[in-house]
DRENZA-376066 format. One record per residue (C-alpha): residue number from 1; x negated, y, z. Coordinates in steps of 0.001 Angstrom, whole numbers, plus 500000, padded with zeros to 6 digits. Example, Ala and Ser with C-alpha at 12.3 -4.5 7.8 and 13.67 -1.06 7.14 Angstrom:
# residues 2
  nr   east  north     up
   1 487700 495500 507800
   2 486330 498940 507140
***
This chain:
# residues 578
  nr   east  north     up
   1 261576 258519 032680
   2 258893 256055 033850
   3 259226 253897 030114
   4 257971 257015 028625
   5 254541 256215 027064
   6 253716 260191 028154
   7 254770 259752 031746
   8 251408 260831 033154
   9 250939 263746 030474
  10 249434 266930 031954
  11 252130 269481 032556
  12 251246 271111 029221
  13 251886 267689 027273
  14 248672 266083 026868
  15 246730 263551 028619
  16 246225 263513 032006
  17 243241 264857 032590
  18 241218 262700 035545
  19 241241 263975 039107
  20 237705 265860 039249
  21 238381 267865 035928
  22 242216 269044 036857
  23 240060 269986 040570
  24 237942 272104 038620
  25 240398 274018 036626
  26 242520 275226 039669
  27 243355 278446 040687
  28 241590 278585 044346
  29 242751 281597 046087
  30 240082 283100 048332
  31 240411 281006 052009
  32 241088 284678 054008
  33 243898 284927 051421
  34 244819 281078 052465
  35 244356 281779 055706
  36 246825 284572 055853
  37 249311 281853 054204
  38 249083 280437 057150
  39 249343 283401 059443
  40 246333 283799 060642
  41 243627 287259 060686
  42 240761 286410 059395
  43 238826 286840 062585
  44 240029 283157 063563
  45 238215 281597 060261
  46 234852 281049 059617
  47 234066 280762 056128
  48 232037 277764 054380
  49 231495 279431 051077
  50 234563 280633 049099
  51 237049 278200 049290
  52 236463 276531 052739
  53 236675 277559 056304
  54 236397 276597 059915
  55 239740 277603 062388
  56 238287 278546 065700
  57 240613 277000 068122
  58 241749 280217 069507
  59 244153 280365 066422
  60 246649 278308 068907
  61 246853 281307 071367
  62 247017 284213 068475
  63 249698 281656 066811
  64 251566 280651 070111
  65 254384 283256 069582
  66 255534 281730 066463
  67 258605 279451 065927
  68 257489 275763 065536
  69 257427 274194 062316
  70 259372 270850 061205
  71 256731 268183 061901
  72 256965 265244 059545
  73 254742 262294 059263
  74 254241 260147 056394
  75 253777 257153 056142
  76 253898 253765 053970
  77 255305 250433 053358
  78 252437 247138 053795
  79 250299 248152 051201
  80 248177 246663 048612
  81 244874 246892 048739
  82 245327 249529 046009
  83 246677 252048 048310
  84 250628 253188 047670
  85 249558 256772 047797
  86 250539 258576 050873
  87 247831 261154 050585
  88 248621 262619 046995
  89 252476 262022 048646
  90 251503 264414 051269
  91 249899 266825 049581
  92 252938 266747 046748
  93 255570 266995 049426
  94 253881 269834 050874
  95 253370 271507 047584
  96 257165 270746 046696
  97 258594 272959 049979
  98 257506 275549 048349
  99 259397 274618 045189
 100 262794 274605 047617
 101 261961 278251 049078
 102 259945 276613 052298
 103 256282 277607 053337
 104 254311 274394 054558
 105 250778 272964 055877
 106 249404 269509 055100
 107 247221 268085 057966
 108 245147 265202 056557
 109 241911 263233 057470
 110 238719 263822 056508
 111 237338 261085 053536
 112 234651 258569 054998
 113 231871 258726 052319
 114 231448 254547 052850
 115 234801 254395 050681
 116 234527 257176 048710
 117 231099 255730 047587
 118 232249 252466 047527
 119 235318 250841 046147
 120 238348 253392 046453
 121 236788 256097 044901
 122 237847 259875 046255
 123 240543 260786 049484
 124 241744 264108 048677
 125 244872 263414 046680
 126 244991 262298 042759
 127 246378 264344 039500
 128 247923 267584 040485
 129 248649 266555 044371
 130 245106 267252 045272
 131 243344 269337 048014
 132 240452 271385 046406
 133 237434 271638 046133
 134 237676 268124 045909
 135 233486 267489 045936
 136 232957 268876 049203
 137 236115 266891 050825
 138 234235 263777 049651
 139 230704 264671 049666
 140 229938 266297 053337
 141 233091 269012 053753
 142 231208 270798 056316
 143 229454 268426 058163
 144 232102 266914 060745
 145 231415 263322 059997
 146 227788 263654 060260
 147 227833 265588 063560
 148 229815 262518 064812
 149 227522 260391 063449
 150 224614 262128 065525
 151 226351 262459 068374
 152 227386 258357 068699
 153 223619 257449 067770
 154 222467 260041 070359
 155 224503 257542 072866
 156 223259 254755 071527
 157 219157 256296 071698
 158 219834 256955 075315
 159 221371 253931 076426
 160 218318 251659 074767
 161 216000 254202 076376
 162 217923 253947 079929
 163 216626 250075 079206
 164 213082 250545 078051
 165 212703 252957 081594
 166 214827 250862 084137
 167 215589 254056 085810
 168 219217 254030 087386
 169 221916 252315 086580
 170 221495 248512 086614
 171 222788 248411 082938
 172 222951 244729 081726
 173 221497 244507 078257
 174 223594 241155 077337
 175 227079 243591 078317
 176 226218 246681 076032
 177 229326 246935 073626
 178 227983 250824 072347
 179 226353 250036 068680
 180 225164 252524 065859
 181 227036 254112 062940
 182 226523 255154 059666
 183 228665 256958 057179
 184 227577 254674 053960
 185 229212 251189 053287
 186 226147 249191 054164
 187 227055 245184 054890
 188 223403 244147 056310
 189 223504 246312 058813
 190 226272 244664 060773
 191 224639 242434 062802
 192 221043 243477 063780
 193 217645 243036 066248
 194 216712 246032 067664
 195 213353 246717 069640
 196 211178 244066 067529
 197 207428 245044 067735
 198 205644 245698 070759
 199 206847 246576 073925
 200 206318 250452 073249
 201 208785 250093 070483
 202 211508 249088 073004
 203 213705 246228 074607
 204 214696 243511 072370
 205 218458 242971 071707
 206 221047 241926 069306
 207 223142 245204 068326
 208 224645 245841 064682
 209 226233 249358 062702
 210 229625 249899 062232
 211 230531 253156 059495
 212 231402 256207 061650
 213 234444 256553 061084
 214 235050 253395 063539
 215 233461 255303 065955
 216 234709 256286 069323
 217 233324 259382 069156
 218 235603 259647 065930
 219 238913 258845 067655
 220 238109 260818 070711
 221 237628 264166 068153
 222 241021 263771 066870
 223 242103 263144 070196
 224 240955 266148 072066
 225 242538 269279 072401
 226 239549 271311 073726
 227 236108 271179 074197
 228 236279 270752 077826
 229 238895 267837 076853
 230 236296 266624 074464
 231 233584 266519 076969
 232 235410 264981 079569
 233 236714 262283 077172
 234 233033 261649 075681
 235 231882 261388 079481
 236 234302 258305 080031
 237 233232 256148 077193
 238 232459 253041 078533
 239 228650 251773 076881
 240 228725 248856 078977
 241 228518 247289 081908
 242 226423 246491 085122
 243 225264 242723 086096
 244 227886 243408 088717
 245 230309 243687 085730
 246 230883 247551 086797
 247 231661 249954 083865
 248 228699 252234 082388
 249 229772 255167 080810
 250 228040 258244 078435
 251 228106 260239 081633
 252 225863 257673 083999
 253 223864 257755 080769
 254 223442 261529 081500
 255 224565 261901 077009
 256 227781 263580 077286
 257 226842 267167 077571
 258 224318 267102 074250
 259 226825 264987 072830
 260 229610 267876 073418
 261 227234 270162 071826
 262 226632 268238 069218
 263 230141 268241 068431
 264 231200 272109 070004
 265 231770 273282 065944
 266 233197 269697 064639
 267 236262 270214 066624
 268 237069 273287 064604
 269 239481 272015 061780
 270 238900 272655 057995
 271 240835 275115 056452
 272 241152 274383 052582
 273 243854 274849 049618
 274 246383 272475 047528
 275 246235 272713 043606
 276 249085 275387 044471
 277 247263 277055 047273
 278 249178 275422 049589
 279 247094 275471 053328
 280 245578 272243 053993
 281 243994 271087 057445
 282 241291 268599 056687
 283 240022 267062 059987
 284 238674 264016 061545
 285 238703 260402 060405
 286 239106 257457 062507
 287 239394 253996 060866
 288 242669 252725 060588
 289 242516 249332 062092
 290 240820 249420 065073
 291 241625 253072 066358
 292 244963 254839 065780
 293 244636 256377 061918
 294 245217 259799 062421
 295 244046 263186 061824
 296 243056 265637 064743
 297 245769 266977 067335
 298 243770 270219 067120
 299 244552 270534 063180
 300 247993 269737 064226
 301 248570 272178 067110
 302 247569 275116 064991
 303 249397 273534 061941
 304 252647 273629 064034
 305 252948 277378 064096
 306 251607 277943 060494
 307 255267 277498 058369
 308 258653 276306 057961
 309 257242 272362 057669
 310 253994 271241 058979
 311 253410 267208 057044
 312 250885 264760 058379
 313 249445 261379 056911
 314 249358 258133 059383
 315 247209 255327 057840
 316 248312 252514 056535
 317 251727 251026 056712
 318 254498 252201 059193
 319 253440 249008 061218
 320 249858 250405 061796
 321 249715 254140 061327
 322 253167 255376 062342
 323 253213 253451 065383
 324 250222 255157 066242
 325 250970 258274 065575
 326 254207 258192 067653
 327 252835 256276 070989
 328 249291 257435 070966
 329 249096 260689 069094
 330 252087 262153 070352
 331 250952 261114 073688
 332 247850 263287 073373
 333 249533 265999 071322
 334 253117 266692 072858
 335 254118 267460 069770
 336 257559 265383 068638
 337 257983 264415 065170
 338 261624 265831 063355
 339 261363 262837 060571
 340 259285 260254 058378
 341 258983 259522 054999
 342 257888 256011 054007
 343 256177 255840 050457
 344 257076 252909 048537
 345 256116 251999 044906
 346 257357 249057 042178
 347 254147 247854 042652
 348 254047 247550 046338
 349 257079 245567 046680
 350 256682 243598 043811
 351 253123 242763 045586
 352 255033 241621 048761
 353 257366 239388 046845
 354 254607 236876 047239
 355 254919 235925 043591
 356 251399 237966 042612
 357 247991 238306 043656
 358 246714 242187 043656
 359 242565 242383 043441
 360 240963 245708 044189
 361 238994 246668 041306
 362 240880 244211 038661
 363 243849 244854 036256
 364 247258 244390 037836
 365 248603 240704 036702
 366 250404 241033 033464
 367 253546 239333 034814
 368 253369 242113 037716
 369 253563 244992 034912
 370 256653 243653 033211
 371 260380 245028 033900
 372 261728 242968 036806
 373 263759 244724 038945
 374 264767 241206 040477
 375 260548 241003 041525
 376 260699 244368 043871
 377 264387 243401 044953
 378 262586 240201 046223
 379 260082 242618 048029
 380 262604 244652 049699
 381 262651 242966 053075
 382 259043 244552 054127
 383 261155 248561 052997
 384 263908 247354 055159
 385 261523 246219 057877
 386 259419 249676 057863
 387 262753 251902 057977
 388 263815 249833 061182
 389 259971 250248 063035
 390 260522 254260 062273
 391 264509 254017 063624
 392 262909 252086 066728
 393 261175 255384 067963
 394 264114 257713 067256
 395 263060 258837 064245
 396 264810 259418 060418
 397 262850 258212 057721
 398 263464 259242 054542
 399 261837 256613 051323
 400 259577 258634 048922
 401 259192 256093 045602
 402 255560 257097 043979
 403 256341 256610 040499
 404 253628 254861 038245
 405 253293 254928 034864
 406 253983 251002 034453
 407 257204 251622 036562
 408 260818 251038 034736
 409 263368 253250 035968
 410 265458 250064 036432
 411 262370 248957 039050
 412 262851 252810 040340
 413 266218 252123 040858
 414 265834 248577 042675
 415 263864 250857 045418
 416 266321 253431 045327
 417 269365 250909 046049
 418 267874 249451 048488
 419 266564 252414 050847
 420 270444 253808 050482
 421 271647 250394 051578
 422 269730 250815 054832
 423 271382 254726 054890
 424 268504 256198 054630
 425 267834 258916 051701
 426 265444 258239 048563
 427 264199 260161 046549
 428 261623 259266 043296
 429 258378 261583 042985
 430 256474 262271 039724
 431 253603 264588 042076
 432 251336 263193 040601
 433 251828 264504 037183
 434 253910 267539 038285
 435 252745 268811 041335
 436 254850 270156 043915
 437 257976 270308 041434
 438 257540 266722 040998
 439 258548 266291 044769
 440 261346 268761 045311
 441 263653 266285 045597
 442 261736 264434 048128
 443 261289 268128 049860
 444 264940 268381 049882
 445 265821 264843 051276
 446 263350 265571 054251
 447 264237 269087 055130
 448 267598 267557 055418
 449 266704 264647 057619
 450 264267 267280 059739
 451 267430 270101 059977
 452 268999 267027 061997
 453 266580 266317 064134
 454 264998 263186 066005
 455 265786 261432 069270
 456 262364 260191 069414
 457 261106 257620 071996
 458 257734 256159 072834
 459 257969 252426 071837
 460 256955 251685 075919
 461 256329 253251 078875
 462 252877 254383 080325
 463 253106 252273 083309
 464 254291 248939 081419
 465 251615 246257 081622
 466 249048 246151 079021
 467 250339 242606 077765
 468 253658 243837 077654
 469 252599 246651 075514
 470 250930 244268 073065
 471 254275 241933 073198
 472 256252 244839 072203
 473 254257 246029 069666
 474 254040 243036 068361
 475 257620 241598 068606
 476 259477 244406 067927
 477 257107 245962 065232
 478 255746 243228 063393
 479 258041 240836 063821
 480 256303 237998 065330
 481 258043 235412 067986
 482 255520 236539 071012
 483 251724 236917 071755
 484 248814 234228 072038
 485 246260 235427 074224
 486 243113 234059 074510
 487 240957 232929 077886
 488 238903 235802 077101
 489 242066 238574 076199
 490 243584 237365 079721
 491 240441 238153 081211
 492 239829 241611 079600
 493 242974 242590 080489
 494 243002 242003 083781
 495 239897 243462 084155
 496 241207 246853 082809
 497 243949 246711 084728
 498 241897 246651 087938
 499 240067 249040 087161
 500 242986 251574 086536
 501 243262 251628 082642
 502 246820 249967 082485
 503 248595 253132 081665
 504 246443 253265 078848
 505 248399 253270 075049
 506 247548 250099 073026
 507 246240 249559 069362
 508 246281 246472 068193
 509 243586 246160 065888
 510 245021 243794 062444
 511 245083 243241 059052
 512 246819 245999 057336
 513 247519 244312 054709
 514 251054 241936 056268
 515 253257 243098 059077
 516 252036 239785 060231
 517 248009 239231 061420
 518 247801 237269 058540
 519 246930 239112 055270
 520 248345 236304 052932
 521 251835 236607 054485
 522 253827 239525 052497
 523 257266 240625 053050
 524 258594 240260 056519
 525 257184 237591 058057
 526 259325 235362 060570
 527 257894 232616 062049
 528 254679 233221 063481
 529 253009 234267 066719
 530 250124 237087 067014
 531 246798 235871 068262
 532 244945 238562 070287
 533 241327 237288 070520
 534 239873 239787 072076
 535 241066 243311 073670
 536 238368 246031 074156
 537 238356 249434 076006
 538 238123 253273 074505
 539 238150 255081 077547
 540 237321 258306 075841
 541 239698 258024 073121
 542 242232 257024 075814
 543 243544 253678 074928
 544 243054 249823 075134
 545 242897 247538 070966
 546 243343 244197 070857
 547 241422 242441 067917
 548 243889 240176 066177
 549 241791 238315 063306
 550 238575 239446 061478
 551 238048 243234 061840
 552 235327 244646 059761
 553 234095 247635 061466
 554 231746 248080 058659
 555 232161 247798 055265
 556 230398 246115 052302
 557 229673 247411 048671
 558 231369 245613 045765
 559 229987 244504 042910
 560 230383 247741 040958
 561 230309 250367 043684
 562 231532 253554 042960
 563 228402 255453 043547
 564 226602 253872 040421
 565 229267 255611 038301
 566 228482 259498 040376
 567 225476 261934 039321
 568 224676 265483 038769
 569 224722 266404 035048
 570 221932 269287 033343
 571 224354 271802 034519
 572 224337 270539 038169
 573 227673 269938 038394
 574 229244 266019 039676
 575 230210 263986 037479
 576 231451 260362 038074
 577 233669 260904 041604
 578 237537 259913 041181
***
């Protein structure tokens, strides 16, 4: 099927049409008429427009009588820096229960503009697995990421004018960890002097931007499950410390209540549509290596009483993102996951075969594209490796394989032979072409595996020592032989330990790009020992990461960013976003 020059045909035998122009020519039902898909009056859903509306979080309580949906996360082998396409999986999977005779909701984060106008182009799905109206997911939605954005540079206003008063708190200037954000790839901004001018204009310091979604305030809004959660976890954020090395949070700041009402109608999900009109929770964002990856337990909770299968995205590989999701989402949420489905793709394991170099915005290597079925049998190990981190919390994974049009169905095959030698179902997924037909087999595998059930289990308990928690992560996750901690980790730990955050989850904060810290090792790296450099606090969000390596928390443009390809044509319509 895959050989077929006409593989990515549109569904009435022509070319595929690109993302933004099959968006356009959907069939997007009125969002009351989604809404009711979903179960809900229309009294709990504020409209944005036509297409678009806010739940009001009393949906849970008008839903609560309702049996609970199958909940199934998805997830990924290591990726390339291409992406292995877990979101259009997502939304195709969703789209393909209803193929089967099942009603379902896909929960998914909100797109960060900084990628969307930089290198990887659009978030909400490709070819006909998309969410529509796929310029407002990209370009605003309704405002969530910029209320964040307000609220965390609130903080940071307030803590720089808590300096420029010396009123208070005896906050020491060289111990403030609480920087700015900004939605917009920008790498200049990343390491900054603030204050410079005269002594009106402030107190000198060194601070820096990170994009918002690696925010705090970001992973605390997926985190919360109420606004009086939300403003007790926004009070807690530590800003920095005292010269007595005492933590300084938003609350000794006196920020957390504005901040809260700042973000009183951002923790309202965003109710939207599939291609098929399938209902679609679009909310929150936070950055995938340094905070857990997921989207909002609120989005969840209401998603859980809204069909027969409720399907959520963790970011990045099952390493990163799935690990997350089951020992710090499910934490916050209570919610217990029935099964997983791991997306894998001939390219992806060919990539980890170690025998090609993948380059985000250049052609795949020539030698990649040819049939080899021997070059993703050599890539297998990292599949294998993902399927065991899912088994390791309870959990059945089931191996979606995201056909590509340079795929073989010998290559197809190689994927398929190797998820059914770790007993574990496959199933291959044309979505992207076909829609939610092109994943009823995939829909059928995983109702399967979620009729069955999970015997899921946290990875550690809550009152295991932080270190430990790292060791475990990292031994029986990644792979590696044990832990290097730095002076400075041993420290920090300690520290949070004393002062009572050692029940705290962990996220360890790496490359997601090897199992391993290093990004040049693919596969499943043996061998090698995790070096934790640093480990900081998120109070609010309610966990302790541990840098491992050189985390960007702000991104840089490329050399042909994708906003120099977007503008508004003489009609006023987009043009230019993928």
């Amino acid at each position: 099927m895959a050989t077929s020059p006409d593989y990515m045909a549109d569904q009435t035998g022509g070319p595929l049409p690109d993302n933004l122009t099959i968006a356009r020519r959907a069939d997007r039902r009125p969002i009351m008429e989604i809404a009711a898909r979903l179960g809900l009056d229309a009294s709990y859903v504020e409209p944005y427009g036509h297409d678009v509306g806010k739940v009001d979080l009393r949906a849970r309580e008008a839903l609560a009588g309702r049996s609970p949906a199958r909940y199934v996360v998805v997830s990924a082998i290591t990726p390339t820096p291409l992406g292995e396409g877990k979101t259009t999986t997502s939304i195709g999977l969703a789209q393909g229960f209803h193929h089967i005779g099942h009603s379902a909701t896909v929960a998914i984060r909100q797109p960060s503009m900084g990628p969307t106008l930089g290198i990887k182009g659009g978030a909400a799905g490709g070819g006909y697995s998309q969410v529509v109206p796929m310029e407002r997911i990209n370009l605003h939605l309704t405002g969530d990421i910029h209320a964040v954005t307000a609220a965390h540079n609130l903080l940071a206003a307030m803590v720089d004018n808590h300096l420029h008063h010396r009123r208070g708190i005896d906050l020491d200037a060289e111990s403030i960890v609480w920087q700015r954000v900004a939605d917009i790839n920008d790498r200049a901004l990343r390491s900054i002097v603030i204050g410079l001018g005269p002594r009106t204009d402030g107190v000198t310091r060194q601070s820096g931007f990170e994009i918002t979604a690696a925010s705090e305030v970001m992973a605390v809004l997926a985190l919360a499950d109420s606004v009086v959660d939300l403003r007790r976890r926004l009070g807690r954020m530590v800003v920095g410390y005292t010269h007595r090395g005492a933590p300084v949070t938003a609350e000794d700041i006196g920020a957390a209540g504005a901040m809260t009402a700042l973000l009183k109608e951002a923790l309202k999900p965003n109710l939207l549509q599939t291609l098929e009109n399938t209902p679609a929770l679009i909310h929150a964002g936070p950055f995938g290596n340094i905070a857990h990856g997921n989207s909002s337990v609120v989005a969840d909770h209401i998603g859980i009483r809204g069909g027969d299968f409720l399907i959520t995205e963790a970011g990045f590989g099952a390493d990163m993102g799935a690990e997350r999701f089951f020992n710090i989402k499910c934490r916050a949420s209570g919610l217990v996951p029935d099964a997983a489905v791991l997306v894998a793709t001939v390219r992806g394991l060919k990539f980890h075969s170690g025998r090609f170099k993948v380059v985000p915005g250049k052609p795949l290597p020539a030698g990649m594209q040819a049939e080899n079925p021997d070059d993703v049998r050599a890539g297998v190990a990292n599949l294998v490796k993902q399927i065991d981190n899912v088994r390791a919390h309870g959990v059945t994974p089931v191996v979606a394989i995201n056909a590509f049009p340079s795929d073989y169905d010998s290559e197809l095959e190689a994927i398929r032979e190797a998820a059914e030698s770790a007993g574990v179902r496959a199933a291959i997924c044309t979505h992207v072409r076909d829609g939610g037909a092109g994943a009823a087999e995939l829909a059928e595998a995983v109702a399967e595996a979620a009729q069955a059930g999970s015997d899921f289990r946290f990875l550690y308990p809550s009152e295991m020592a932080l270190d430990a928690k790292i060791e475990r992560i990292a031994t029986r996750i990644y792979g590696a032989d044990g832990v290097a901690f730095s002076a400075d980790a041993r420290r920090q730990i300690d520290t949070y330990q004393r002062q009572g955050y050692g029940d705290l989850p962990v996220c360890i904060a790496k490359t997601h790009l090897s199992l391993s810290s290093d990004p040049s090792l693919r596969g499943a790296p043996t061998g090698w020992t995790l070096p934790v450099r640093e480990v900081r606090l998120s109070a609010g969000a309610g966990f302790v990461y541990a840098l491992c390596g050189d985390i960007r928390t702000m991104p840089g443009l490329g050399a042909e960013p994708a906003a120099a390809s977007i503008d508004v044509d003489d009609n006023g319509e987009i043009t230019g976003l993928f």
